[in-house]
PDB file as gemmi writes it, atoms N, CA and C in Angstrom:
CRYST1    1.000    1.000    1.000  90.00  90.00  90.00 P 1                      
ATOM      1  N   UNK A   1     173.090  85.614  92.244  1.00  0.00           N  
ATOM      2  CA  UNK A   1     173.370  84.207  92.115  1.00  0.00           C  
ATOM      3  C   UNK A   1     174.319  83.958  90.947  1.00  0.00           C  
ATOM      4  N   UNK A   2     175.256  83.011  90.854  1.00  0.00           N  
ATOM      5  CA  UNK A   2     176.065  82.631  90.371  1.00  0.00           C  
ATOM      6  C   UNK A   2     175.102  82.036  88.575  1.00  0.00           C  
ATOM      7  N   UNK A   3     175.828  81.883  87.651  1.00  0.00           N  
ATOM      8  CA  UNK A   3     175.112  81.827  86.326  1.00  0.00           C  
ATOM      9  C   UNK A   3     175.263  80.112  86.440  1.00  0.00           C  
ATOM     10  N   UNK A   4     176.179  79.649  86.700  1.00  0.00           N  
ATOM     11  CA  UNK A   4     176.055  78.012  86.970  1.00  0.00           C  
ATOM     12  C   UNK A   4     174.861  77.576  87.918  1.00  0.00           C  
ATOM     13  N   UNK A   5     174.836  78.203  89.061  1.00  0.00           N  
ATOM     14  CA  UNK A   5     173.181  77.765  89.907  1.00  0.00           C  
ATOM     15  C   UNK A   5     172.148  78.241  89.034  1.00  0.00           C  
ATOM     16  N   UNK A   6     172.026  79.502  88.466  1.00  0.00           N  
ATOM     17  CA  UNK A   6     170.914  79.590  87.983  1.00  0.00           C  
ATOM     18  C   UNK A   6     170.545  78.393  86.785  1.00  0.00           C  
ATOM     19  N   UNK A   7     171.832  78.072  86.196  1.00  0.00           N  
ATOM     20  CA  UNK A   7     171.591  76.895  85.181  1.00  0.00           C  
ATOM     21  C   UNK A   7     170.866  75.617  85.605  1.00  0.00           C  
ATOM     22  N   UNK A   8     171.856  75.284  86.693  1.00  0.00           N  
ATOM     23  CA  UNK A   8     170.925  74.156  87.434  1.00  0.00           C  
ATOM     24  C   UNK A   8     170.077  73.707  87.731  1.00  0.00           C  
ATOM     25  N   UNK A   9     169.790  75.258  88.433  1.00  0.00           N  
ATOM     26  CA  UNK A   9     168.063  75.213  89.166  1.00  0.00           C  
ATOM     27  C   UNK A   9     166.814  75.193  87.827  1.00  0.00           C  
ATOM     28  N   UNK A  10     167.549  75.811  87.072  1.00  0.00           N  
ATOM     29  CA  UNK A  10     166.763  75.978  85.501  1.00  0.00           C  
ATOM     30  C   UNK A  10     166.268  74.739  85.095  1.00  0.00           C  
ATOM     31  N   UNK A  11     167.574  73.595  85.249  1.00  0.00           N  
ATOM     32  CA  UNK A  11     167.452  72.547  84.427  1.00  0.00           C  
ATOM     33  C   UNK A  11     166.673  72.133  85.439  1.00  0.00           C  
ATOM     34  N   UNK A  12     166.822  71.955  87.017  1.00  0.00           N  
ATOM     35  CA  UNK A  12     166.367  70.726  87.941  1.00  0.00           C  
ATOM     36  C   UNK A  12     164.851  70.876  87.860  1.00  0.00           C  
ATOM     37  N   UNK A  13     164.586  72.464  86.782  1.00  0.00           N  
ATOM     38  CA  UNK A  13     162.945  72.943  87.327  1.00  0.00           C  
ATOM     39  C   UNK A  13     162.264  72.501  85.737  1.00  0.00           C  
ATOM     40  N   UNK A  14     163.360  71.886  85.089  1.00  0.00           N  
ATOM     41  CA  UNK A  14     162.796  71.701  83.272  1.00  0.00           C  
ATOM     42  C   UNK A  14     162.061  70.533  83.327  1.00  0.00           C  
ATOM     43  N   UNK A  15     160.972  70.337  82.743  1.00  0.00           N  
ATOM     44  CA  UNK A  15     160.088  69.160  82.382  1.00  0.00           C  
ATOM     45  C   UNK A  15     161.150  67.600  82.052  1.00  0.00           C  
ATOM     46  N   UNK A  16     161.794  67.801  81.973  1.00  0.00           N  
ATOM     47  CA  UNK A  16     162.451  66.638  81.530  1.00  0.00           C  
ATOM     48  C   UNK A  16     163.082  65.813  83.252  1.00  0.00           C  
ATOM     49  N   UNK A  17     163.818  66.419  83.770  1.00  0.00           N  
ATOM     50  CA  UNK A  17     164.529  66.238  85.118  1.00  0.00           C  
ATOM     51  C   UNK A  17     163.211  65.562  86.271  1.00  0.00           C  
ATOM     52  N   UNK A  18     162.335  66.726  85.920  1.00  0.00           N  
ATOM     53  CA  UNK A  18     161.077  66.384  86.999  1.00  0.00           C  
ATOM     54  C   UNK A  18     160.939  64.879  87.030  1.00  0.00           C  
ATOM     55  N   UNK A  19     160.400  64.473  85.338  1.00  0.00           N  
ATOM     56  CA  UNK A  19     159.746  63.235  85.204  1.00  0.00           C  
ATOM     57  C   UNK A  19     160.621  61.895  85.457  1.00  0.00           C  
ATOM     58  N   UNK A  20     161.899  62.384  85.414  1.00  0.00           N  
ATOM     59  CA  UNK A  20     163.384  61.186  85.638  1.00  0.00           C  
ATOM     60  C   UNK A  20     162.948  60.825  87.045  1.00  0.00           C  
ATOM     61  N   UNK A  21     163.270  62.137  88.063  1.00  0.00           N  
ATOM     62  CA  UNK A  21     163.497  62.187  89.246  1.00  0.00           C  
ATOM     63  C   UNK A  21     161.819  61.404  89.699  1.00  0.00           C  
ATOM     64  N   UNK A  22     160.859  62.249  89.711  1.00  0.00           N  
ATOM     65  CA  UNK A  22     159.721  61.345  89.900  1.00  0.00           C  
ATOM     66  C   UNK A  22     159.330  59.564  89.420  1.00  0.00           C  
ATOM     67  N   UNK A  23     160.137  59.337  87.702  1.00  0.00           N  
ATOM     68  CA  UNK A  23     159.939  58.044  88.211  1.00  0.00           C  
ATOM     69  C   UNK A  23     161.002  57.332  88.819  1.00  0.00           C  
ATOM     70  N   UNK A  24     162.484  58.307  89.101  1.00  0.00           N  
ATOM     71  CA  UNK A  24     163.034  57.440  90.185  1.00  0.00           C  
ATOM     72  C   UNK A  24     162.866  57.432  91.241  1.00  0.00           C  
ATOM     73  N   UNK A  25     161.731  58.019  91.904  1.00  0.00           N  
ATOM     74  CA  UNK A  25     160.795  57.880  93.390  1.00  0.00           C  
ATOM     75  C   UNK A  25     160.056  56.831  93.171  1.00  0.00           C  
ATOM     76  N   UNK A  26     159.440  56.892  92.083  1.00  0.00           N  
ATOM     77  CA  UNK A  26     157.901  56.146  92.327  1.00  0.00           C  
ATOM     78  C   UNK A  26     158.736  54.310  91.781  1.00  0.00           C  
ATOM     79  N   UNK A  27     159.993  54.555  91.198  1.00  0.00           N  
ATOM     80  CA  UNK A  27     160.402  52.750  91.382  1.00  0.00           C  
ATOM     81  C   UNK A  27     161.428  52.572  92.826  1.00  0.00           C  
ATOM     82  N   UNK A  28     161.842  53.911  93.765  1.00  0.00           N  
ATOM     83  CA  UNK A  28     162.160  53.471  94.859  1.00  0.00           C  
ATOM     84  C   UNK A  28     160.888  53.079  95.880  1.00  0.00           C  
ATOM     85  N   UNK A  29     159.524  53.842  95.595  1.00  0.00           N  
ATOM     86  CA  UNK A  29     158.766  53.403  96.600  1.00  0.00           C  
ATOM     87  C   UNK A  29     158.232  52.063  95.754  1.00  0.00           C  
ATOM     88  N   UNK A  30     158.225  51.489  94.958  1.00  0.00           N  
ATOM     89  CA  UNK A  30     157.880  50.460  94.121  1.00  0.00           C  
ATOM     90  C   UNK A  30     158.850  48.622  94.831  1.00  0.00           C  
ATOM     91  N   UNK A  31     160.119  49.574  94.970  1.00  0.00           N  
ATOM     92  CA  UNK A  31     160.615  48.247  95.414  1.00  0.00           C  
ATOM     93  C   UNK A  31     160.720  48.210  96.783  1.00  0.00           C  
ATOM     94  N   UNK A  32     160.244  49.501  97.263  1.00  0.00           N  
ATOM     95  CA  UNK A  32     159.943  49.169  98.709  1.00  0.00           C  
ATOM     96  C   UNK A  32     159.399  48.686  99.209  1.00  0.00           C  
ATOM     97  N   UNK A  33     158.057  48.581  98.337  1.00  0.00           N  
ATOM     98  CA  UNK A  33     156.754  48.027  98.471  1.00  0.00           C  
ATOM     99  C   UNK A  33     156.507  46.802  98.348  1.00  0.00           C  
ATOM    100  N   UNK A  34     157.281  45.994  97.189  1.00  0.00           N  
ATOM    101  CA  UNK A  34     157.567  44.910  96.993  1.00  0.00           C  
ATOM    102  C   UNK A  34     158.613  44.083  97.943  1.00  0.00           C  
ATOM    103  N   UNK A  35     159.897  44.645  98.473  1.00  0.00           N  
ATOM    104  CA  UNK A  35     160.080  44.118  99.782  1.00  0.00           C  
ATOM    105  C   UNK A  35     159.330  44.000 101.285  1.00  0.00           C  
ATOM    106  N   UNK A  36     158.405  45.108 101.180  1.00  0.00           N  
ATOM    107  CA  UNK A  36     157.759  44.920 102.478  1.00  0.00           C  
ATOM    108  C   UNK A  36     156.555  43.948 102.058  1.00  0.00           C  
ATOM    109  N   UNK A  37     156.340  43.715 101.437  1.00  0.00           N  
ATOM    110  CA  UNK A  37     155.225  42.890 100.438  1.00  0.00           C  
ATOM    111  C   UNK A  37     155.533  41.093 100.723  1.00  0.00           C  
ATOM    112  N   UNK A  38     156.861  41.097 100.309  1.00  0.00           N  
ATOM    113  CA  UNK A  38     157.599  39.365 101.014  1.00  0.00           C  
ATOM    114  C   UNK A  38     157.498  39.458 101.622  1.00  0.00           C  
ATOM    115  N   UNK A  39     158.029  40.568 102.920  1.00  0.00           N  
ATOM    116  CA  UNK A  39     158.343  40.345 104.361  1.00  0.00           C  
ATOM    117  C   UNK A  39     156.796  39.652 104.627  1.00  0.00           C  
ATOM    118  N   UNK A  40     156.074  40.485 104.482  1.00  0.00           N  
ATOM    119  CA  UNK A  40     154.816  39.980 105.082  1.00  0.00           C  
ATOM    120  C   UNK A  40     154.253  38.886 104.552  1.00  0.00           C  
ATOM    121  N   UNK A  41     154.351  38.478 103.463  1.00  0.00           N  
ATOM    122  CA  UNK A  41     154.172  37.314 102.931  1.00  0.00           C  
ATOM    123  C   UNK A  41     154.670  35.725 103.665  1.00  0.00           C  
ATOM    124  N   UNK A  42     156.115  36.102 103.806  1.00  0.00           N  
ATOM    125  CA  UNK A  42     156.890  35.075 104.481  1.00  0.00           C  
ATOM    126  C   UNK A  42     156.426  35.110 105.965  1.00  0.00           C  
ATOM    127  N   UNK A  43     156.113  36.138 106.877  1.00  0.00           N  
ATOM    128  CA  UNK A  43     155.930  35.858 108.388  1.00  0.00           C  
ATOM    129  C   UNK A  43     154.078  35.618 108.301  1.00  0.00           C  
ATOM    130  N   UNK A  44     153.365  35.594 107.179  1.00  0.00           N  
ATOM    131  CA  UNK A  44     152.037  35.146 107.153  1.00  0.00           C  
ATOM    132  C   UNK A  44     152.268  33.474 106.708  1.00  0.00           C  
ATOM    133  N   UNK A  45     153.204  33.104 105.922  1.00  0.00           N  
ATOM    134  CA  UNK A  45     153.601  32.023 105.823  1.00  0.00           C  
ATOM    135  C   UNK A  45     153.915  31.043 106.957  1.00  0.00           C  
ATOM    136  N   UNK A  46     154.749  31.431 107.868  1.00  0.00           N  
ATOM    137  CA  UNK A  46     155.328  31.018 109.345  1.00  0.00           C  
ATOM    138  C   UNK A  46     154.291  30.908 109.923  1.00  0.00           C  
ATOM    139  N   UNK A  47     153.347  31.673 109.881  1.00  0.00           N  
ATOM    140  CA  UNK A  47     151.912  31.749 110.693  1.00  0.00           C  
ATOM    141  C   UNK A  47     151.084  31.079 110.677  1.00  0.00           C  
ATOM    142  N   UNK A  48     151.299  30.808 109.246  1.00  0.00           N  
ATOM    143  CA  UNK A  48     150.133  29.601 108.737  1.00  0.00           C  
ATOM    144  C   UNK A  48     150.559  28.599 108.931  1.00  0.00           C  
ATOM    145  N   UNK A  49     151.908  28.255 108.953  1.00  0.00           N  
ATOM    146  CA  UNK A  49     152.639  27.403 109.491  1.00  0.00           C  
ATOM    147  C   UNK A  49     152.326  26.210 110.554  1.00  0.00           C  
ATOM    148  N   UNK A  50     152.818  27.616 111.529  1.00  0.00           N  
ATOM    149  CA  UNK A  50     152.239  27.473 113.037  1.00  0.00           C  
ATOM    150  C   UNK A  50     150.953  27.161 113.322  1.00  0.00           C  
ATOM    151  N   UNK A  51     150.347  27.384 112.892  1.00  0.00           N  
ATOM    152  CA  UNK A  51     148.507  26.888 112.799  1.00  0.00           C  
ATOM    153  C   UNK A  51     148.080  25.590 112.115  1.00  0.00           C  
ATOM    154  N   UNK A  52     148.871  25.459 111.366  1.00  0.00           N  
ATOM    155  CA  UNK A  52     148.574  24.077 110.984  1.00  0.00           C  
ATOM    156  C   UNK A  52     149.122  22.625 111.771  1.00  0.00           C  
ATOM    157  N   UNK A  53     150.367  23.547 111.903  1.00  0.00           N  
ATOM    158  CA  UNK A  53     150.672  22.452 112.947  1.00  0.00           C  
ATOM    159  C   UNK A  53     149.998  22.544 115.007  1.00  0.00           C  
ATOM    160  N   UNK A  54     150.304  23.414 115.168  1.00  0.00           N  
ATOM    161  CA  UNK A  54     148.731  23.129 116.054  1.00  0.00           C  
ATOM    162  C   UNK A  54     147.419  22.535 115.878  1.00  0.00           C  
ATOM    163  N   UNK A  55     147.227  22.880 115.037  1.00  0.00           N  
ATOM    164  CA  UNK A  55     145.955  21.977 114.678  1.00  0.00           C  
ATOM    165  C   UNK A  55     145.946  20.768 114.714  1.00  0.00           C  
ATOM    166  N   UNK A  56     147.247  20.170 113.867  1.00  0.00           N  
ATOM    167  CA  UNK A  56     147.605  18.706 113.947  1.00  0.00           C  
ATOM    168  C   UNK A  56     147.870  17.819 115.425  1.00  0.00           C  
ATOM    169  N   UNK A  57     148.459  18.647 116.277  1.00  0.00           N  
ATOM    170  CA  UNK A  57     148.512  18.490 117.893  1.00  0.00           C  
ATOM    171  C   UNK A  57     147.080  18.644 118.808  1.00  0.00           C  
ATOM    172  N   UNK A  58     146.545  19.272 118.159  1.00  0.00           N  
ATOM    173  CA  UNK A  58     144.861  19.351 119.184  1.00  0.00           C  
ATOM    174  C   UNK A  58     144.455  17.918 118.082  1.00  0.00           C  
ATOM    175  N   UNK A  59     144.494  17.395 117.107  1.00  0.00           N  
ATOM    176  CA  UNK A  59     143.859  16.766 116.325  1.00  0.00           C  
ATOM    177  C   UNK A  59     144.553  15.569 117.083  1.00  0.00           C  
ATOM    178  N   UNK A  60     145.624  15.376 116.906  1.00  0.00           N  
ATOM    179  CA  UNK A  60     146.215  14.178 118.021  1.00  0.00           C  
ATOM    180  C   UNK A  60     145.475  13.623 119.124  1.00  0.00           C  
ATOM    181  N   UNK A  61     145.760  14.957 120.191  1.00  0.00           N  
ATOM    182  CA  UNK A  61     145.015  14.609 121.411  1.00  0.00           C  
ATOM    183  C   UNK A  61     143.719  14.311 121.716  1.00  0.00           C  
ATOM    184  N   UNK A  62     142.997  15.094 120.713  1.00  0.00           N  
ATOM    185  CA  UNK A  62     141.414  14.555 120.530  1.00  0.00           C  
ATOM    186  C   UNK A  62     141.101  13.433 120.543  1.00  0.00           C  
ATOM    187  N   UNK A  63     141.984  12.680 119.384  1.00  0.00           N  
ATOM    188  CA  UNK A  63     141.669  11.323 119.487  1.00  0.00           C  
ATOM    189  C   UNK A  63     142.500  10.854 120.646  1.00  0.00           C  
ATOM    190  N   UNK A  64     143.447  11.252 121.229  1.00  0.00           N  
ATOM    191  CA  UNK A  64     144.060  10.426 122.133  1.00  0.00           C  
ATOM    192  C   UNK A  64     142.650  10.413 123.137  1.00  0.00           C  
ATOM    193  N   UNK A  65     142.076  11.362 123.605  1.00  0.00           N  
ATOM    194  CA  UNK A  65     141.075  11.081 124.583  1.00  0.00           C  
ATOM    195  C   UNK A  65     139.689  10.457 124.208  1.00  0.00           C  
ATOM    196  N   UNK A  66     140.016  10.507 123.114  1.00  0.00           N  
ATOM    197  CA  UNK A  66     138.822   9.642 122.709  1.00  0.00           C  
ATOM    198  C   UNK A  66     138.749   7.835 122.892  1.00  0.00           C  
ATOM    199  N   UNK A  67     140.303   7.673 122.793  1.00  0.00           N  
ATOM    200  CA  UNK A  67     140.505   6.549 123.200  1.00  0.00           C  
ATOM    201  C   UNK A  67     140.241   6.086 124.895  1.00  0.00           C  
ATOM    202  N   UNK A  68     140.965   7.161 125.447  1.00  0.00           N  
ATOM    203  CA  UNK A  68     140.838   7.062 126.337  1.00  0.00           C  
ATOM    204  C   UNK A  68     139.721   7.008 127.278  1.00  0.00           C  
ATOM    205  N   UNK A  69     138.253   7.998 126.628  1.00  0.00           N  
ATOM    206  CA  UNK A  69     136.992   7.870 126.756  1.00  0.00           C  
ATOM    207  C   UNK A  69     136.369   6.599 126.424  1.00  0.00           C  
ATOM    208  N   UNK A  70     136.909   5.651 125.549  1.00  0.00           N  
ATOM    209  CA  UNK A  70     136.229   4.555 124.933  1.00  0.00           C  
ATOM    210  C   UNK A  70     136.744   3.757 126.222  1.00  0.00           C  
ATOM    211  N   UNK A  71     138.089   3.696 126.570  1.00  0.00           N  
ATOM    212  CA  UNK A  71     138.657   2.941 127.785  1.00  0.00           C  
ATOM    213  C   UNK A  71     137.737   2.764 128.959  1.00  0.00           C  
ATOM    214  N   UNK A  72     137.753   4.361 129.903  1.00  0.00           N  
ATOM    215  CA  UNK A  72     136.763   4.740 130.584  1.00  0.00           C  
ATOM    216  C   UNK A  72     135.441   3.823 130.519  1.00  0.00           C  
ATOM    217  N   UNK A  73     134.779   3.877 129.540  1.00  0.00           N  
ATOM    218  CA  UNK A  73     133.375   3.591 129.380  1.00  0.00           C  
ATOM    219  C   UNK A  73     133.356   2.191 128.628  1.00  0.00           C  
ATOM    220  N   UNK A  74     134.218   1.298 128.677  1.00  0.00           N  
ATOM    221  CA  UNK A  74     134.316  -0.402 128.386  1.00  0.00           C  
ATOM    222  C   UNK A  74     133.289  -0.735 129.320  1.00  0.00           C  
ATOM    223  N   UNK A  75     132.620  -1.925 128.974  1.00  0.00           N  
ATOM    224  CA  UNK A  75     131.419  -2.698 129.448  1.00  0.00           C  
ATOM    225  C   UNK A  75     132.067  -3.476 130.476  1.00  0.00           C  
ATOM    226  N   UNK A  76     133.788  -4.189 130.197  1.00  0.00           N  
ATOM    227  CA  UNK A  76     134.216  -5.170 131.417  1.00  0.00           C  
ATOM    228  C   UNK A  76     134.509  -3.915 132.548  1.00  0.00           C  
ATOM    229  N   UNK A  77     134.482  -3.059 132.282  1.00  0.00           N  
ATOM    230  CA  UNK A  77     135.621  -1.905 133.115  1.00  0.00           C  
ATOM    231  C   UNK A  77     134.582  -1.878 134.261  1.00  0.00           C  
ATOM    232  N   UNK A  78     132.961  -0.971 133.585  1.00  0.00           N  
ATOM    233  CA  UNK A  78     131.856  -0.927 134.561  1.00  0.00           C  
ATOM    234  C   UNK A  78     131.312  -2.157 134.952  1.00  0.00           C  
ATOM    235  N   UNK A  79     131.603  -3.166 134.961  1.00  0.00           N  
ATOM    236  CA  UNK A  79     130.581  -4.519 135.408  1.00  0.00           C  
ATOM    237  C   UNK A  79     131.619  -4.716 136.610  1.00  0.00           C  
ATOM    238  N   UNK A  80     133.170  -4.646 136.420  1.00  0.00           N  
ATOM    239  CA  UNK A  80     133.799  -4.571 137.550  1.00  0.00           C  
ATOM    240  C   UNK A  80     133.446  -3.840 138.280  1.00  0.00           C  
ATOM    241  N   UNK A  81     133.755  -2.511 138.277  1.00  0.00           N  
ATOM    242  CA  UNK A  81     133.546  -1.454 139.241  1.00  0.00           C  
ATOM    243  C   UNK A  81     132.073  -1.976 139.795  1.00  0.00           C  
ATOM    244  N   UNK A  82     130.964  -2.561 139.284  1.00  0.00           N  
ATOM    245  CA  UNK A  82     129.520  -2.258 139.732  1.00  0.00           C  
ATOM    246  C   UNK A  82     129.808  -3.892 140.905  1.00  0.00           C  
ATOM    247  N   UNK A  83     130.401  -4.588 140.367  1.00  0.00           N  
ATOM    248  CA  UNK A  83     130.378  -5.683 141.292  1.00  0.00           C  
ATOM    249  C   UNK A  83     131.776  -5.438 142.709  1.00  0.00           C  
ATOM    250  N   UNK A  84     132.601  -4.556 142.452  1.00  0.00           N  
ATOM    251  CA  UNK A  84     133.339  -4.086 143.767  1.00  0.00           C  
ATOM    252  C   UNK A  84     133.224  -3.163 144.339  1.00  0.00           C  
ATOM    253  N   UNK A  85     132.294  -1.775 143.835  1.00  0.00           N  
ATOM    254  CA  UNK A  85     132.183  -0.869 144.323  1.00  0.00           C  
ATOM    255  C   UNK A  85     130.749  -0.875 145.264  1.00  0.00           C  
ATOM    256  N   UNK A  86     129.649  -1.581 144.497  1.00  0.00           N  
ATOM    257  CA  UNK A  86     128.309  -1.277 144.801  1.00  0.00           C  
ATOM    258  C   UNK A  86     128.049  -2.416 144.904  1.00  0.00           C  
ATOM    259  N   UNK A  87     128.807  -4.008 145.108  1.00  0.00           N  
ATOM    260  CA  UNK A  87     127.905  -5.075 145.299  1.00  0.00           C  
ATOM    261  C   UNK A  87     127.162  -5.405 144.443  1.00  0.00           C  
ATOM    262  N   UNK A  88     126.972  -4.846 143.433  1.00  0.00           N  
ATOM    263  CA  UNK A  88     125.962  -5.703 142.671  1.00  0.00           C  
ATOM    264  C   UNK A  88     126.486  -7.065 141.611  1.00  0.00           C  
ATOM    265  N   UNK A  89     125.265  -7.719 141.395  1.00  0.00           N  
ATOM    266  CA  UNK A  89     125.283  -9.074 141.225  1.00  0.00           C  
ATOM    267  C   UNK A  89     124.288  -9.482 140.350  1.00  0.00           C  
ATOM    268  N   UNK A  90     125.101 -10.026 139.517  1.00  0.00           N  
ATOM    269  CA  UNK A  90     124.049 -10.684 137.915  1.00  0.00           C  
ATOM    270  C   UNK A  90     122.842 -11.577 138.960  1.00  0.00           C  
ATOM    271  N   UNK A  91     121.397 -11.169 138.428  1.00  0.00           N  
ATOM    272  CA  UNK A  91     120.704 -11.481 139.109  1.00  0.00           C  
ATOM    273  C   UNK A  91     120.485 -13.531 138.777  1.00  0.00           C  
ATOM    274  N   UNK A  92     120.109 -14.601 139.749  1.00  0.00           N  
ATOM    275  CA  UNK A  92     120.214 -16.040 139.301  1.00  0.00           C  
ATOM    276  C   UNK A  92     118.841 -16.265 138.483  1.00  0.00           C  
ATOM    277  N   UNK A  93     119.060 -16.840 138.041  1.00  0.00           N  
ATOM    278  CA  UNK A  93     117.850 -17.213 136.763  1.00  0.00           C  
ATOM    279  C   UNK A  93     116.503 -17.419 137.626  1.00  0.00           C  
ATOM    280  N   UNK A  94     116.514 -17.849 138.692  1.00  0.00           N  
ATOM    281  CA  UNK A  94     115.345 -18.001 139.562  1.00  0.00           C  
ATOM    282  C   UNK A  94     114.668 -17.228 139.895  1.00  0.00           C  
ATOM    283  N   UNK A  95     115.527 -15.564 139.970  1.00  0.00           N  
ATOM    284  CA  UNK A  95     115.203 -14.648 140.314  1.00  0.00           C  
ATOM    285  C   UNK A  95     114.545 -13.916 139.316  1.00  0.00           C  
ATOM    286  N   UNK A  96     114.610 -14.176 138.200  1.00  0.00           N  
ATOM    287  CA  UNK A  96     114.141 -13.777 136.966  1.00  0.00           C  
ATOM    288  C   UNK A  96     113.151 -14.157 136.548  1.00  0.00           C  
ATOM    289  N   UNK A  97     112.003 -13.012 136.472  1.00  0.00           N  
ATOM    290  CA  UNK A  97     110.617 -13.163 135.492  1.00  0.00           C  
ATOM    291  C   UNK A  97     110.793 -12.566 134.171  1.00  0.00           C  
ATOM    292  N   UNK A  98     110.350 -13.114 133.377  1.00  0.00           N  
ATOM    293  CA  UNK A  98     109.562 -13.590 132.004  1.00  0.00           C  
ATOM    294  C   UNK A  98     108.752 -12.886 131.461  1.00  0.00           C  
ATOM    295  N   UNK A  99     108.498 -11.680 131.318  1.00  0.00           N  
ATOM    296  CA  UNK A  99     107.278 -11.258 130.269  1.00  0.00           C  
ATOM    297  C   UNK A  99     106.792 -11.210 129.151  1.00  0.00           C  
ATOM    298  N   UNK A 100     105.518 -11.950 128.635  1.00  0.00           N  
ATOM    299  CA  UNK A 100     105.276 -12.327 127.351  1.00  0.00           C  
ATOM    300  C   UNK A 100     103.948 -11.013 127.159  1.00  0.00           C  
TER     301      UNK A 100                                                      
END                                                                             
């Protein structure tokens, strides 16, 4: 082997080189980590997003049918229906007993 490689390999194998090179791994996996770290941050963000605003849309419609249930079940709504559907008829006061 050439006396320049052996120098190299000498130095690349010396305590000093190791610890450079290792912490310039451990701050490339550092900011890797920290970019994949936003990524996921930001599309858990979008997510939560999205869920809240769904929520706000089922929360809408809930009450929309709730209205619409209160509609349904009005007192003039059924006294109609009971007097065109089924004939029935507020009974005449004559017809009416009294219990004391």
């Amino acid at each position: 082997m050439p006396v320049i490689v052996q120098q190299l390999v000498r130095w690349f194998l010396s305590p000093r080189p190791m610890v450079g090179s290792l912490l310039c791994s451990m701050l490339v996996l550092s900011s890797l980590g920290v970019a994949y770290s936003s990524h996921q941050t930001r599309n858990m963000y979008r997510d939560l997003q999205q869920l809240e605003k769904d929520h706000d849309d089922l929360e809408h419609k809930y009450e929309k049918l709730l209205l619409e249930q209160s509609a349904w079940a009005d007192y003039t709504r059924l006294n109609e229906l009971a007097q065109e559907m089924l004939q029935m008829t507020a009974p005449e006061t004559s017809e009416m007993v009294v219990l004391r």
